[in-house]
LUMDO-409742 format. One record per residue: residue in one letter; x, y, z of N, C-alpha, C, O, CB in turn; residue number from 1. Coordinates in pm, whole numbers, plus 50000, padded with zeros to 5 digits. Each point is the difference from the previous one (the first is absolute). Glycine has a CB too. Layout:
BEGIN
<pt "A", <X, Y, Z>, <X, Y, Z>, <X, Y, Z>, <X, Y, Z>, <X, Y, Z>, NUM> ...
***
This chain:
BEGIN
<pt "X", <09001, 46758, 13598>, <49955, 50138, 49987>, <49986, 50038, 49853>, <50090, 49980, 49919>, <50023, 50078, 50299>, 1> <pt "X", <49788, 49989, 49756>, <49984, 50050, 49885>, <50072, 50131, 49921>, <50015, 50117, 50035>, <49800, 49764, 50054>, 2> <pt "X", <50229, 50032, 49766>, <50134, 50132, 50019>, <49914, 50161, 49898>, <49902, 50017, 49927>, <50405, 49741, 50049>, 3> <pt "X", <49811, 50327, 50084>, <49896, 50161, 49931>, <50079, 50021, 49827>, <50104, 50061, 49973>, <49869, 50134, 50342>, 4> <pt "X", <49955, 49746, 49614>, <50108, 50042, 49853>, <49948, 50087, 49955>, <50054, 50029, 49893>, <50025, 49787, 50025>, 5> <pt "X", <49796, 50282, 50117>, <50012, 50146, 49948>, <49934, 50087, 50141>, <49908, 49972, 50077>, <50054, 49967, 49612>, 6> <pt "X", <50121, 50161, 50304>, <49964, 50085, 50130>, <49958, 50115, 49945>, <50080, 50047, 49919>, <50080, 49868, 50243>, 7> <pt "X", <49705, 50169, 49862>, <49988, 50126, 49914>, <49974, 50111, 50122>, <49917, 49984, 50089>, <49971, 49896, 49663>, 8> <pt "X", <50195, 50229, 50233>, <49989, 50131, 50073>, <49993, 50134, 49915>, <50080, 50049, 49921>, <50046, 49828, 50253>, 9> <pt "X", <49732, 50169, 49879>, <49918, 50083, 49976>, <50050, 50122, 50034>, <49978, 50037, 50115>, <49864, 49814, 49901>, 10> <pt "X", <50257, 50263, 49871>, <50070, 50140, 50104>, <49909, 50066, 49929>, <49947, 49973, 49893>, <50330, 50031, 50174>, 11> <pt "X", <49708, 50111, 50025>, <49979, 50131, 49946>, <50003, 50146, 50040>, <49918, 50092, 50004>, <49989, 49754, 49922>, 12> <pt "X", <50256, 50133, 50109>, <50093, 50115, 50074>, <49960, 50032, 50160>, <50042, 50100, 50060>, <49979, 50021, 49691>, 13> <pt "X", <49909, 49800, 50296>, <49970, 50057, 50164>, <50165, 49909, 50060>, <50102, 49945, 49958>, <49519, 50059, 50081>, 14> <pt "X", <50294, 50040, 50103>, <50130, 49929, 50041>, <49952, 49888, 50080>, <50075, 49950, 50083>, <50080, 50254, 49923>, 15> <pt "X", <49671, 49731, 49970>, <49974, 49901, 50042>, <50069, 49891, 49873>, <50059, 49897, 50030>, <49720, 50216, 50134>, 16> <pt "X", <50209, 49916, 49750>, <49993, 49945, 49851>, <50214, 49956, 50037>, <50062, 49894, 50000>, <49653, 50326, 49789>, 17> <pt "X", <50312, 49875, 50227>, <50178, 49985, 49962>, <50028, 49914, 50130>, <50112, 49949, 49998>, <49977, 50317, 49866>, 18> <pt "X", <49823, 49703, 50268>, <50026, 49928, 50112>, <49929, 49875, 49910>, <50094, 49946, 49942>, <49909, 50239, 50309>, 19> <pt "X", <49887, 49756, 49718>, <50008, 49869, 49936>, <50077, 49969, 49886>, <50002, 49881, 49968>, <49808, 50117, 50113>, 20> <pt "X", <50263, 50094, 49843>, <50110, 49962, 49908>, <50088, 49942, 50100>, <49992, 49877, 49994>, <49989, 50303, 49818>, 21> <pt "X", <50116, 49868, 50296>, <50057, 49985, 50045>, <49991, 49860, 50068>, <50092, 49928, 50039>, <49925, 50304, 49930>, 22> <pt "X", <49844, 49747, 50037>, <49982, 49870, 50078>, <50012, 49888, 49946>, <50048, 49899, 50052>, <49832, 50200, 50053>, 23> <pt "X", <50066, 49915, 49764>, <50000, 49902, 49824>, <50160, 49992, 49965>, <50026, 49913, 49917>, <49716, 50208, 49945>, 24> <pt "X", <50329, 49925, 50169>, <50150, 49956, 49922>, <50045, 49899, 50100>, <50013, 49892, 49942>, <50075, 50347, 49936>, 25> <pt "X", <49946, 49752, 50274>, <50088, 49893, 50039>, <49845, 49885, 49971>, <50048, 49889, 49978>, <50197, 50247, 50245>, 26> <pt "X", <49640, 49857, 49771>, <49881, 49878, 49984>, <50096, 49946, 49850>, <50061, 49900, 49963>, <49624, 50227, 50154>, 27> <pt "X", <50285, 49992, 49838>, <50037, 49931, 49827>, <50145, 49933, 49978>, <50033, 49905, 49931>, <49823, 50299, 49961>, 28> <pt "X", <50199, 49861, 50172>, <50168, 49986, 49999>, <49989, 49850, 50025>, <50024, 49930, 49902>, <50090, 50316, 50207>, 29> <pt "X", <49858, 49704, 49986>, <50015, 49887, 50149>, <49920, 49917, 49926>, <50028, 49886, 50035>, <49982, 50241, 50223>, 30> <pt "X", <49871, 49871, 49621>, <49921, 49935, 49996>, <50064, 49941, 49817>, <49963, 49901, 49938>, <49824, 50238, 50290>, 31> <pt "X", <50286, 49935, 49742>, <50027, 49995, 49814>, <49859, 50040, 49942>, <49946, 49919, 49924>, <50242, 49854, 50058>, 32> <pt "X", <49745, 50352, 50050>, <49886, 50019, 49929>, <50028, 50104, 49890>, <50098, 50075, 49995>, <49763, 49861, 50206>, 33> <pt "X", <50045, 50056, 49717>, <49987, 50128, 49931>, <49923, 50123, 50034>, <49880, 50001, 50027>, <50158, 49849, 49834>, 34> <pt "X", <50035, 50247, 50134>, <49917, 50108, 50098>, <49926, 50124, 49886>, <50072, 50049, 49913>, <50138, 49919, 50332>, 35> <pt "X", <49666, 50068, 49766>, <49915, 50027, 49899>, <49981, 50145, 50081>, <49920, 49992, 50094>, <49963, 49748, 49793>, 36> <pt "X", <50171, 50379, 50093>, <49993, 50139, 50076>, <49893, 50065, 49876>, <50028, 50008, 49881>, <50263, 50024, 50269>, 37> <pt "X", <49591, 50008, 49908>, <49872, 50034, 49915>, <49989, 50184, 50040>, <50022, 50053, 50109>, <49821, 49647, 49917>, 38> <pt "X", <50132, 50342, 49891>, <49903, 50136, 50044>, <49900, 50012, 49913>, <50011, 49984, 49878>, <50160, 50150, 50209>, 39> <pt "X", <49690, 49907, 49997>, <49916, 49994, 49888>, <49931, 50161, 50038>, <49962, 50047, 50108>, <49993, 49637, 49850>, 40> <pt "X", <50048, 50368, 49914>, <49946, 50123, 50011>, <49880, 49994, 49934>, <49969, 49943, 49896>, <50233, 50165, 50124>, 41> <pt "X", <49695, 49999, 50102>, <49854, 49975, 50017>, <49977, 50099, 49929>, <50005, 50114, 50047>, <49947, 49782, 50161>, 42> <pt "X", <50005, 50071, 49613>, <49937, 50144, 49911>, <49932, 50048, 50082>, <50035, 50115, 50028>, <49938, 49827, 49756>, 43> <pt "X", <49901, 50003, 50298>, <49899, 50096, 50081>, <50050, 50094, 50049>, <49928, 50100, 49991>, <49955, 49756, 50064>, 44> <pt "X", <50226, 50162, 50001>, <50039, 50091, 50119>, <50074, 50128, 49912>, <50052, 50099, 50052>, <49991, 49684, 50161>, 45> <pt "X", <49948, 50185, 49638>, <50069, 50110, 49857>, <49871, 50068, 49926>, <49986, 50115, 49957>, <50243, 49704, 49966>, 46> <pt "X", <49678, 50063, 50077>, <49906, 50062, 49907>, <49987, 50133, 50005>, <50043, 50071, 49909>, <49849, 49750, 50100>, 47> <pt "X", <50033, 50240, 50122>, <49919, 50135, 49954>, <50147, 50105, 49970>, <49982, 50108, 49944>, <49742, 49860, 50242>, 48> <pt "X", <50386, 49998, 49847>, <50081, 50078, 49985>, <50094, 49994, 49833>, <50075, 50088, 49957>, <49903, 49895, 50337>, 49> <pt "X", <49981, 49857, 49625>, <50061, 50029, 49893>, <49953, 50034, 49892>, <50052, 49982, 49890>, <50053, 49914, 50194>, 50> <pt "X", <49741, 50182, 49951>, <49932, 50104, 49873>, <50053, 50084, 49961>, <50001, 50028, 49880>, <49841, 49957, 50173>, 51> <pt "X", <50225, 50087, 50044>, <50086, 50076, 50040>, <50127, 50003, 49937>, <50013, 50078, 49906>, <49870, 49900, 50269>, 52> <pt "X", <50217, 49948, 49861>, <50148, 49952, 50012>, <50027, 49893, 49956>, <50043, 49916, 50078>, <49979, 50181, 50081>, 53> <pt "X", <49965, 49876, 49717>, <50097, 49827, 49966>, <50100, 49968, 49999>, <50038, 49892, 49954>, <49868, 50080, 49946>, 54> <pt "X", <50176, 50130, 50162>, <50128, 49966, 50002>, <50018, 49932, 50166>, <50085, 49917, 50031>, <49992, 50293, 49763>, 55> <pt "X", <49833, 49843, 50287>, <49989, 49961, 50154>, <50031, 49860, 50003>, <50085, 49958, 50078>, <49736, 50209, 49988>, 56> <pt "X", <50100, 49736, 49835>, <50029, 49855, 50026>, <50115, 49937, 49918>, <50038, 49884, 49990>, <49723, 50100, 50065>, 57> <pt "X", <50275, 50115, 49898>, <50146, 49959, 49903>, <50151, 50040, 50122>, <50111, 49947, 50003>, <49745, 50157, 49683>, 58> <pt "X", <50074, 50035, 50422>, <50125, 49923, 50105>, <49946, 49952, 50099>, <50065, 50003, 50104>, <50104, 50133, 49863>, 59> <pt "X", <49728, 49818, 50034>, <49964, 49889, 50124>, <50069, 49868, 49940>, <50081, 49949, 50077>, <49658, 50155, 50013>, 60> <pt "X", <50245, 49834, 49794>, <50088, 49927, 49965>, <50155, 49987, 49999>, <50074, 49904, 50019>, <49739, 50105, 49902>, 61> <pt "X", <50213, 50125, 50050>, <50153, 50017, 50067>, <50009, 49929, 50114>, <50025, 49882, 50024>, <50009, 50336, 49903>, 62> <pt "X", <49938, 49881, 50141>, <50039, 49969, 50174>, <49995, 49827, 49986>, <50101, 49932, 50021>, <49751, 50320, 50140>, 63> <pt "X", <50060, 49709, 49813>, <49948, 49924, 50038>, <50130, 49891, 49953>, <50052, 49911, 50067>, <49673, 50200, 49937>, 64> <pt "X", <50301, 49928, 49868>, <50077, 49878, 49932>, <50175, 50021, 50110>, <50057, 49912, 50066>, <49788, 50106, 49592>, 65> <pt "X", <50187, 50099, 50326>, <50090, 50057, 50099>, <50036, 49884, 50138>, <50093, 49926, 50033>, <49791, 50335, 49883>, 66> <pt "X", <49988, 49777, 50133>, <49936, 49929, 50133>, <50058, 49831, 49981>, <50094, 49957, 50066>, <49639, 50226, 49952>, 67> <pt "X", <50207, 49748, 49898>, <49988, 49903, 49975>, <50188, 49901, 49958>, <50037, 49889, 50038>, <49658, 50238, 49900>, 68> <pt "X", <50376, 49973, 49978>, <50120, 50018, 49956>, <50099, 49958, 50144>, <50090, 49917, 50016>, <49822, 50285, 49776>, 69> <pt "X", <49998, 49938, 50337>, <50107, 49989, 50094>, <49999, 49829, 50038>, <50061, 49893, 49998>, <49909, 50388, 50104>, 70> <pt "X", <49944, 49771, 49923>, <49926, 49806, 50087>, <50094, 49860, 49966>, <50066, 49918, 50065>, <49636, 50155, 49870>, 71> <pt "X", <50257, 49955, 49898>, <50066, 49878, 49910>, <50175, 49986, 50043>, <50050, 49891, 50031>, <49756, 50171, 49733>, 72> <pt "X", <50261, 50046, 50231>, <50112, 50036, 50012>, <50032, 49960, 50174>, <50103, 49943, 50034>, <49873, 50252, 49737>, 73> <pt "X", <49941, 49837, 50304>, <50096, 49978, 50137>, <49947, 49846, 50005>, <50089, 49933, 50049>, <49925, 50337, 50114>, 74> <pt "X", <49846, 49631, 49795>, <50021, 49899, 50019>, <50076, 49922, 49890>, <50001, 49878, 50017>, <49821, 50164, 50127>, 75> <pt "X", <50224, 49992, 49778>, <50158, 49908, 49898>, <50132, 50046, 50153>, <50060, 49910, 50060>, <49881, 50186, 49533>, 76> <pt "X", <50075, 50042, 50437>, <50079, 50032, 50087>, <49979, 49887, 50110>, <50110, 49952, 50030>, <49890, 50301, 49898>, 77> <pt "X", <49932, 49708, 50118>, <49950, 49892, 50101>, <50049, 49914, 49990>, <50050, 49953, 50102>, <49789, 50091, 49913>, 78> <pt "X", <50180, 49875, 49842>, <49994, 49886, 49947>, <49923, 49879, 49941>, <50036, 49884, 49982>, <50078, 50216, 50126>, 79> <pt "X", <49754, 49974, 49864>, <49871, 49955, 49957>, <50026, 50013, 49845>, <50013, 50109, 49944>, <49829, 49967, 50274>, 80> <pt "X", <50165, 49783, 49710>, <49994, 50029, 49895>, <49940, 49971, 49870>, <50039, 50022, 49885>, <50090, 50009, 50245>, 81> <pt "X", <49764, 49912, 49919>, <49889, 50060, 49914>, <49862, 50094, 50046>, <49899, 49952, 50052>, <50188, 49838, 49841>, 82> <pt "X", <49928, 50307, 50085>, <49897, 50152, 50056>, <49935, 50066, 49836>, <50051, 50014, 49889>, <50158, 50090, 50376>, 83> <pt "X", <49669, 49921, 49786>, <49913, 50027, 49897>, <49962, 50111, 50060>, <49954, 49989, 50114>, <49978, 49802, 49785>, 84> <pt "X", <50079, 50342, 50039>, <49943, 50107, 50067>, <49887, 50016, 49871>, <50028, 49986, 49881>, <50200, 50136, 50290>, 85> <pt "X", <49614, 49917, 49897>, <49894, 50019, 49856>, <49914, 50123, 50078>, <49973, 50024, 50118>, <49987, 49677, 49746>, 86> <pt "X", <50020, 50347, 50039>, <49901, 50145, 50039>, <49862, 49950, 49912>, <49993, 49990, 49878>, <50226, 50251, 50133>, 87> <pt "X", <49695, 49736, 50069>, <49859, 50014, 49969>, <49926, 50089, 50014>, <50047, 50095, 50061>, <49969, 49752, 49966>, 88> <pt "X", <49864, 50164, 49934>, <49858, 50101, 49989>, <49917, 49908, 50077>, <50013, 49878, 49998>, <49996, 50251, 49754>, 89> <pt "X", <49857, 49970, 50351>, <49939, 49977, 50034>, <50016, 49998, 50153>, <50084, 50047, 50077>, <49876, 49885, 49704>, 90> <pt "X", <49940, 50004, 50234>, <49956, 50027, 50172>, <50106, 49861, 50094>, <49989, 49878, 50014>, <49668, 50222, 49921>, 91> <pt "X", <50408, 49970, 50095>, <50104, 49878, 50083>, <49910, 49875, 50079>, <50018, 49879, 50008>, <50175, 50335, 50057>, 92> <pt "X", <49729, 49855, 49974>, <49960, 49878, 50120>, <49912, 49931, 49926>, <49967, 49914, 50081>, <50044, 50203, 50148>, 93> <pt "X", <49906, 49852, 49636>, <49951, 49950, 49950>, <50106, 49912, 49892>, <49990, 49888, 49949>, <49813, 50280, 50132>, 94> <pt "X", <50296, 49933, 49914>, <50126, 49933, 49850>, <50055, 49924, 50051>, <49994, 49890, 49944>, <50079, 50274, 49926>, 95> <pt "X", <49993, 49840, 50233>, <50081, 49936, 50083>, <49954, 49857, 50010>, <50064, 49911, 49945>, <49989, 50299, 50171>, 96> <pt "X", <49828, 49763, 49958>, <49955, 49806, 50021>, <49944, 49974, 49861>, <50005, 49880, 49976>, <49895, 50092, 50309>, 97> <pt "X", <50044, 50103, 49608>, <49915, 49953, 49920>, <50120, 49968, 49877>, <50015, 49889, 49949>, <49734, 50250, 50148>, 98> <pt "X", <50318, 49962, 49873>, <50084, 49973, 49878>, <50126, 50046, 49989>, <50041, 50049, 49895>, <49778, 49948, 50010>, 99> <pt "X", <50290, 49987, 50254>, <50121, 49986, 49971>, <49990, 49877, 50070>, <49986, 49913, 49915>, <50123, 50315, 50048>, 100> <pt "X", <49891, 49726, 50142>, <49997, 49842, 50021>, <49983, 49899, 49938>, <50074, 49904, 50024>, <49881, 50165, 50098>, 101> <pt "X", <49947, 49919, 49784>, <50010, 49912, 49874>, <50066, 50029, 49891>, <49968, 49932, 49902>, <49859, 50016, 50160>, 102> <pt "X", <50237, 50113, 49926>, <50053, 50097, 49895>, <50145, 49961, 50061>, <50033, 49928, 49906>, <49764, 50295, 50033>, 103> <pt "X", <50322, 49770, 50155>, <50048, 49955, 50052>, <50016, 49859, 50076>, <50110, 49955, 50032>, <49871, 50252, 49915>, 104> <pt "X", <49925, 49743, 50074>, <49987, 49881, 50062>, <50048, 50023, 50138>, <50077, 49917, 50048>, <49945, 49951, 49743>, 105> <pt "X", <49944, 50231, 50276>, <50030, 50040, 50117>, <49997, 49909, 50143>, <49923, 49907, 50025>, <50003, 50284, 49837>, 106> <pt "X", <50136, 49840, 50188>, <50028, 49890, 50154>, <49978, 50069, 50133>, <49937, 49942, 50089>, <50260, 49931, 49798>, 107> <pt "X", <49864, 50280, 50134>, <49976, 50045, 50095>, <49994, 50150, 49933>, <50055, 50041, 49897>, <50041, 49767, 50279>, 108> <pt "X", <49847, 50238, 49886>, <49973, 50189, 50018>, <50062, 50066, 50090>, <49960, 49990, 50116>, <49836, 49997, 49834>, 109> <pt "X", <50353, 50122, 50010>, <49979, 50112, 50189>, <49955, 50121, 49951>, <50066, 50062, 49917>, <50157, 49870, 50250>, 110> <pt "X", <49676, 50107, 49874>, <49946, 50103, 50037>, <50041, 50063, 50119>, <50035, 49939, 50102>, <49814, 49977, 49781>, 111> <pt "X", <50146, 50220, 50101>, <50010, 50107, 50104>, <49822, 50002, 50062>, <49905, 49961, 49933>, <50338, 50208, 49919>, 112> <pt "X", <49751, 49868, 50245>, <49888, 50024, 50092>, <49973, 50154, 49926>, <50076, 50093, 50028>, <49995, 49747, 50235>, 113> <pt "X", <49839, 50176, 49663>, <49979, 50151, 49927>, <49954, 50104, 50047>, <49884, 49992, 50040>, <50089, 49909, 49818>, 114> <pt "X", <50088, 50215, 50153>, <49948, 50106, 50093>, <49903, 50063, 49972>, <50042, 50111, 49967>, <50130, 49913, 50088>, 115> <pt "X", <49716, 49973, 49936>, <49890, 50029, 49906>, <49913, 50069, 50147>, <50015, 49935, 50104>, <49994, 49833, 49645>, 116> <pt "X", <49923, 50330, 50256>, <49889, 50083, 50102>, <49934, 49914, 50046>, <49980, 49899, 49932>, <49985, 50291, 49968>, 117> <pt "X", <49975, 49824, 50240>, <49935, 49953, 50075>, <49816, 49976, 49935>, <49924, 49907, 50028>, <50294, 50207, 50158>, 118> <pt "X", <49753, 50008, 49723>, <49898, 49999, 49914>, <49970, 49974, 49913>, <49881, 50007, 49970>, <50120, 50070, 50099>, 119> <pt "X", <50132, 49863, 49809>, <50019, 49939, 49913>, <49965, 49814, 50001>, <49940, 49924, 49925>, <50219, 50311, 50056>, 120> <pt "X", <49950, 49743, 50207>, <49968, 49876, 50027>, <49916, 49946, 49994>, <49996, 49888, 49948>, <50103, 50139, 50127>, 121> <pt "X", <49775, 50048, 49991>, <49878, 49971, 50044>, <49919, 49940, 49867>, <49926, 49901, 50000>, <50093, 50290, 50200>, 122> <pt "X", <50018, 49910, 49669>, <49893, 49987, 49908>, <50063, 49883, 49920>, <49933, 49908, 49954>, <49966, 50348, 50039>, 123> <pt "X", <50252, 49756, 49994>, <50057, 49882, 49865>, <50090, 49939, 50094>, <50062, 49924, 49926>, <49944, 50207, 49809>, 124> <pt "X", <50037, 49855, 50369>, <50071, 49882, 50052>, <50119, 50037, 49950>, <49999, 50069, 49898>, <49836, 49751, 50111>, 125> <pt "X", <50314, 50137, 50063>, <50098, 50049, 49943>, <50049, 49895, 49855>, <49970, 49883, 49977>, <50085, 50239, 50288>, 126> <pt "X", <50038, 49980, 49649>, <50073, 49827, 49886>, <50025, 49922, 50045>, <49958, 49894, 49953>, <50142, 50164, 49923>, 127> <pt "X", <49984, 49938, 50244>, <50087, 49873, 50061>, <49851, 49896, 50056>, <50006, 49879, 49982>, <50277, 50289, 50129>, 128> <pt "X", <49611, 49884, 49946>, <49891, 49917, 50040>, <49963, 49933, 49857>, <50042, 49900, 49942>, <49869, 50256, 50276>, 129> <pt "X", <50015, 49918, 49760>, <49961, 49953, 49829>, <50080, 49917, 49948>, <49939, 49894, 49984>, <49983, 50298, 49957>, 130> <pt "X", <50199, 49800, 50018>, <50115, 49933, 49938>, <49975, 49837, 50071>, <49959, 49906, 49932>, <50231, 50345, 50042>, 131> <pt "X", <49845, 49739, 50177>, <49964, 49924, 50064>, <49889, 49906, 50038>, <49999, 49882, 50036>, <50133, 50253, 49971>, 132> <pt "X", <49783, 49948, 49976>, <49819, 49917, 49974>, <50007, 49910, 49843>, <49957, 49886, 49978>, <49866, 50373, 50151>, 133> <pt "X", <50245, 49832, 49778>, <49959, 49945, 49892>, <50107, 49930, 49931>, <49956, 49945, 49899>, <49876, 50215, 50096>, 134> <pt "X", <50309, 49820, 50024>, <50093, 49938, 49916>, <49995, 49895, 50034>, <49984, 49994, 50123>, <50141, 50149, 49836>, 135> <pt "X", <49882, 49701, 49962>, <50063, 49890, 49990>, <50104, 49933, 50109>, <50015, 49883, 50034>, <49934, 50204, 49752>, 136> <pt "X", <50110, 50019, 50251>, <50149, 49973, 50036>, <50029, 50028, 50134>, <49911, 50058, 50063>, <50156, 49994, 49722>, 137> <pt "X", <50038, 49920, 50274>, <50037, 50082, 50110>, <50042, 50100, 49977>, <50074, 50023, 49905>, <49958, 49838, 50191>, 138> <pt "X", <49911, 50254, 50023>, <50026, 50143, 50004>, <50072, 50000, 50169>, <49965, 49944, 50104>, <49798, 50161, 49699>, 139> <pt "X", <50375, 50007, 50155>, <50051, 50053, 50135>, <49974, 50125, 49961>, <50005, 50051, 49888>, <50175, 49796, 50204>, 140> <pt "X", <49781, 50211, 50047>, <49927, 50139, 49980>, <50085, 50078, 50114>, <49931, 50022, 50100>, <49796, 49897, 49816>, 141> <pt "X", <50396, 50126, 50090>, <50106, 50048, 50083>, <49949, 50171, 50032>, <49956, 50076, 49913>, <50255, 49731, 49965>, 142> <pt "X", <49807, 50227, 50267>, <49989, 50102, 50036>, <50139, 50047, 50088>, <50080, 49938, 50069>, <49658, 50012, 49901>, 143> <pt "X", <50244, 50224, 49984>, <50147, 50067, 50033>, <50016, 49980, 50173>, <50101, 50040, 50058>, <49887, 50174, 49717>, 144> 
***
């Protein structure tokens, strides 16, 4: 069997996102991997609002690093011990297979199943699809 020496999970505070964390610690644990906990925040979804407000993406980074902090902390609590928590820019479902997988040398993906509108689906497909069509690697794509 081919072994997983880097596992990367994609949060970003839902509670699909904190159910594939949950799923990535006993894989990583059981496997001696290194577990790579990513958030990548999508400027698009800031732009029209940081003409406005530049401070808006100075606490989206908060949270975000916050976010990321908890993660790191309950998987050392686990017993995982080497965990890389990284906050990126950009569009997840494109960042994700194109340039954290090589960038990691990635082995497997868990993704949450993303709750994204029925009209959204239609036009861009969800991340977790996308992620899946296009990464290198194996992807688990866990639903609540």
């Amino acid at each position: 069997m081919h072994t997983m020496d880097v596992i990367l999970v994609a949060v970003d505070g839902s509670e699909e996102a904190d159910y594939a964390f949950e799923t990535a610690l006993p894989l990583a644990k059981s496997q001696g991997s290194q577990l790579v906990i990513t958030h990548v925040i999508n400027h698009n979804a800031y732009r029209p609002m940081s003409n406005y407000d530049s401070s808006l993406i100075g606490e989206v980074e908060n949270e975000a690093r916050q976010l990321l902090d908890k993660y790191k902390k309950q998987a050392e609590e686990f017993g995982i011990t080497n965990v890389v928590a990284d906050i990126e820019y950009g569009s997840p479902k494109t960042l994700i297979p194109r340039e954290l997988v090589p960038k990691y040398h990635v082995d497997l993906i868990v993704t949450g199943a993303t709750g994204i509108n029925a009209v959204e689906k239609l036009f861009l497909g969800s991340v977790s699809e996308h992620i899946t069509k296009n990464a290198d690697c194996s992807v688990m794509v866990v639903r609540l």
